[in-house]
N, C-alpha and C positions, 0 to 999 in steps of 0.2 A: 502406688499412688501416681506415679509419672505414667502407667499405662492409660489410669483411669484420666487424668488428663487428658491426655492425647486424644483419644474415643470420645471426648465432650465437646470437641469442636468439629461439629458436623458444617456449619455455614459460616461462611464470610460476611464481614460489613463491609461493604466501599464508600467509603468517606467521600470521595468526587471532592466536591468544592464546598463542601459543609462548612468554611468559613463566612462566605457571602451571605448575604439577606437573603432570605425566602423572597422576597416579590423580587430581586434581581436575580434568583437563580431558576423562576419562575418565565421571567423575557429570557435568559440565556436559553432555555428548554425550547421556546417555539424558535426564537433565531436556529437552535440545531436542527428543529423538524425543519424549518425551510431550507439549510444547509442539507440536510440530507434528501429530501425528497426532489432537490434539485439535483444532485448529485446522482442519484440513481436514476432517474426520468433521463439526463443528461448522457450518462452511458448506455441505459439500453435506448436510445436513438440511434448510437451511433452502432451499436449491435444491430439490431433492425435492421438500419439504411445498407450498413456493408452485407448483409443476408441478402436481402431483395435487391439492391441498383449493382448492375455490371459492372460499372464503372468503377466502383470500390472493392471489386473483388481481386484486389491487390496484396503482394506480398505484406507492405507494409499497414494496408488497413485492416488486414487479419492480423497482426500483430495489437495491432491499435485494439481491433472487437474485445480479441483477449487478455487485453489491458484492461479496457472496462470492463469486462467480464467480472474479473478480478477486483477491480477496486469497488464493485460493487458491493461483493461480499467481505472485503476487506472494512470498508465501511460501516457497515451492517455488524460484525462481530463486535466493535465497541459504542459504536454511536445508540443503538437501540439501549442499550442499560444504560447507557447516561442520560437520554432524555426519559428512563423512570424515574430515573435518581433524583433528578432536576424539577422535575411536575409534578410529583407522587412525594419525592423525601423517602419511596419505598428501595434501602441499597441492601439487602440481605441477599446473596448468593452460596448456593450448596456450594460443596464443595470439588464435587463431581461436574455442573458447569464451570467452575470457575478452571478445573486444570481443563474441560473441553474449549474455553473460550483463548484459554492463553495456547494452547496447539493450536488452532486456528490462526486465530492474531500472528502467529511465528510462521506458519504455513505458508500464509497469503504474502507474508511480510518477506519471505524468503524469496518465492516466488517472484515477486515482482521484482527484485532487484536482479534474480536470473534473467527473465523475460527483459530489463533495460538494455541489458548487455544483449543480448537477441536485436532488440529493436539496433541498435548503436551498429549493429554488425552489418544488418539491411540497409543503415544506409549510407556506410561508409560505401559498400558494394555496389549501390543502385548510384552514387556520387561518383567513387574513382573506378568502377569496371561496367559504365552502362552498356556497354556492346555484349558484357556477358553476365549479364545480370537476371535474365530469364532464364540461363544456362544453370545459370547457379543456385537462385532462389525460387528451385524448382517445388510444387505443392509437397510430394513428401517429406524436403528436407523441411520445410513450413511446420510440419504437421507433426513431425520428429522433435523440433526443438521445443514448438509449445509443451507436447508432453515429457519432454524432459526437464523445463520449466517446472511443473507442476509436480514430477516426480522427484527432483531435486528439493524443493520446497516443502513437502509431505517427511521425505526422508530425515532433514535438518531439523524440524519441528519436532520430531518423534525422538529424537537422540535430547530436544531441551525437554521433551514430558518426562522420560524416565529422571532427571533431574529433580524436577520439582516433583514427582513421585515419592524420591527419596526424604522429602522432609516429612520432617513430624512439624504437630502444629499443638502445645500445650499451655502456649499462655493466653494474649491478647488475641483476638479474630478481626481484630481492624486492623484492614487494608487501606492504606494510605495512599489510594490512588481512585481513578475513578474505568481501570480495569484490573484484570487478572495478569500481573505480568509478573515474570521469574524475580525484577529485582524485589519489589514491596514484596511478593511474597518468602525470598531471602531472608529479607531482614526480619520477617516475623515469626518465619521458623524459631523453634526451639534448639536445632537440630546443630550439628556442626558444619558448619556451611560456605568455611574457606578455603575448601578444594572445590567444591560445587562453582563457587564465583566464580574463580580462576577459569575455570572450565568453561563456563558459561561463556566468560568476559573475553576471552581467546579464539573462541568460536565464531560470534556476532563480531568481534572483531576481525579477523580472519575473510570471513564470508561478505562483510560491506567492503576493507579495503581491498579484496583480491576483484568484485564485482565494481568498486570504483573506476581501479586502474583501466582495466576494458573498458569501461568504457570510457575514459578518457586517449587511450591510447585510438581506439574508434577515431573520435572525435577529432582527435588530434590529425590523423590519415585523412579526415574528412575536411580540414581547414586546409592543409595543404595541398588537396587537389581543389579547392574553392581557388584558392591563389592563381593555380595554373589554367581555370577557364579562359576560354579565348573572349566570352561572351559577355559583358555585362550585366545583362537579362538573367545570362542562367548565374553570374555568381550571385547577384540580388537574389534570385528566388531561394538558391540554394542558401543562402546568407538567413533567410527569412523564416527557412525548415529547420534549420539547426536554432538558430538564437531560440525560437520556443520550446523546441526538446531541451535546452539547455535550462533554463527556468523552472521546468519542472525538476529536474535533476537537482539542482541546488538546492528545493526545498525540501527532497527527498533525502537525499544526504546528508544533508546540513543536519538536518532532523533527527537522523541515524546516528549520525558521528557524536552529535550532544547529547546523545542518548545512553549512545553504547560504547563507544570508543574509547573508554577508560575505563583507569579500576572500578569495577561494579558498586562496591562497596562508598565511594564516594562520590555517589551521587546524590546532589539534593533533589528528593521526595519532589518539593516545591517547583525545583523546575522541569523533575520529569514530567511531572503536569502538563506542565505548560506547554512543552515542546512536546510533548504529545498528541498535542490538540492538530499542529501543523501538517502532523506525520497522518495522524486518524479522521480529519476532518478538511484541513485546507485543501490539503492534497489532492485527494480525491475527488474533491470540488471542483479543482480546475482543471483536473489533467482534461474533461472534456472538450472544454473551453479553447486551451492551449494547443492539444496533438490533432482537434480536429476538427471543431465546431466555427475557428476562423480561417479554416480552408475552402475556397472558393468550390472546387468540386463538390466536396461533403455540404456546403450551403445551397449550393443546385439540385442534388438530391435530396435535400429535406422540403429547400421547396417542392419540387415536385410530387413527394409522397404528400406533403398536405391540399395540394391543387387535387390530386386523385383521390383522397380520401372527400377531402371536399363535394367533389362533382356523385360520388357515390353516396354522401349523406344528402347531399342535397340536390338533386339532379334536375 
């Protein structure tokens, strides 16, 4: 009986936000398409710009490309099934997306907190060793750490799918979230699944505070040669590259840590909602806004791709 069970639940329900009104989950739906199409339009600009203008083809805004790279499909792995959920009411997902969706989500999700620490390292280097900082943050070693970024991130992911591989699934098929994540799908196992937590919750834990510390220890090398500029100019500017890297980091983490950073098992459903949304959707939002888009260089190169594209529509 418990076989036939298990073999009956082929798809998932994602519940999302089925407590609110249909016409309020209805405006939530387009408020996310504009969230997201700003969000992606937003990154691949700054993809683009750092491709074509010289000027950005710097350690740090190849860093930055491949930040947006990333958060774009970072975004895209949970934001596209929420706004079906939200405008259709259609939340049935197999079960074979739903463990492709939660690798991904973990993937991208790993990645990026590797890649922060990346970022943290550039400019602690380009701040306290500028004499040898082209010495250092030579293209290959660039090229090296993105892919290890990515291979780190693929790696970690793959050790949380065989986890959730591990469950069986014999009762309820509502998911209590508005993605495919190891915890909601935890607590809906049938399975035994208080070594899995552990495992899980030590991991994620593990992996955001070992990935915090660098970068604050970064950060920290990079306030104490701010202190020692001789320059005014350069400690304001440098004052002004750091406080926005810092902004996003806080909401990144903050996110993470309310997320994960405790026993698995006691967390409320309710707020991982919620605090979800900051990690899957704010985020994403702004990092373009924040790492790049009120950077005067990065703003003179978009003007001018749209002066040139201009003069070629309309000549």
């Amino acid at each position: 009986m418990g076989a036939e069970n298990e073999s009956a639940v082929t798809e998932f329900i994602l519940e999302g936000f089925s407590g609110l009104d249909q016409s309020l989950q209805l405006f939530l739906s387009l408020v996310l398409l504009l969230i997201y199409l700003t969000t992606v339009m937003g990154n691949a600009t700054i993809i683009f710009l750092v491709c074509v203008d010289h000027r950005l083809q710097t350690p740090m805004y190849f860093f930055i490309s491949n930040l947006s790279f990333l958060e774009i499909w970072f975004t895209s792995s949970t934001s596209i099934k929420l706004f079906v959920i939200l405008s259709s009411g259609r939340r049935t997902i197999s079960l074979s997306t739903c463990f492709a969706q939660c690798y991904f989500y973990s993937a991208l999700g790993y990645a990026e907190l590797v890649l922060l620490v990346v970022m943290s390292f550039d400019r602690y280097v380009a701040i306290c060793q500028p004499l040898h900082y082209a010495a250092i943050m030579k293209p290959q070693l660039c090229i090296h750490l993105v892919v290890a970024t990515w291979v780190t991130g693929m790696t970690l992911s793959s050790y949380r799918l065989v986890l959730v591989y591990r469950l069986t699934f014999c009762g309820s098929n509502k998911i209590h979230h508005f993605f495919c994540d190891n915890s909601p799908l935890f607590k809906l196992s049938c399975s035994d699944t208080s070594l899995l937590w552990k495992i899980d919750s030590v991991l994620l834990s593990l992996v955001i505070l070992v990935s915090l510390c660098l970068t604050l220890v970064f950060y920290m090398g990079i306030l104490f040669c701010i202190l020692h500029l001789p320059a005014a100019s350069e400690k304001k500017k440098a004052f002004t590259t750091c406080s926005s890297h810092l902004i996003t980091l806080a909401i990144a983490y903050g996110s993470c840590i309310a997320l994960y950073v405790r026993p698995s098992e006691d967390v409320s459903l309710e707020t991982n909602r919620v605090v979800a949304l900051l990690n899957t959707v704010l985020y994403p939002f702004l990092n373009p806004f924040i790492y790049s888009l009120r950077n005067k260089t990065v703003i003179l190169a978009l003007n001018e791709a749209i002066a040139r594209a201009t003069m070629q529509l309309f000549p």
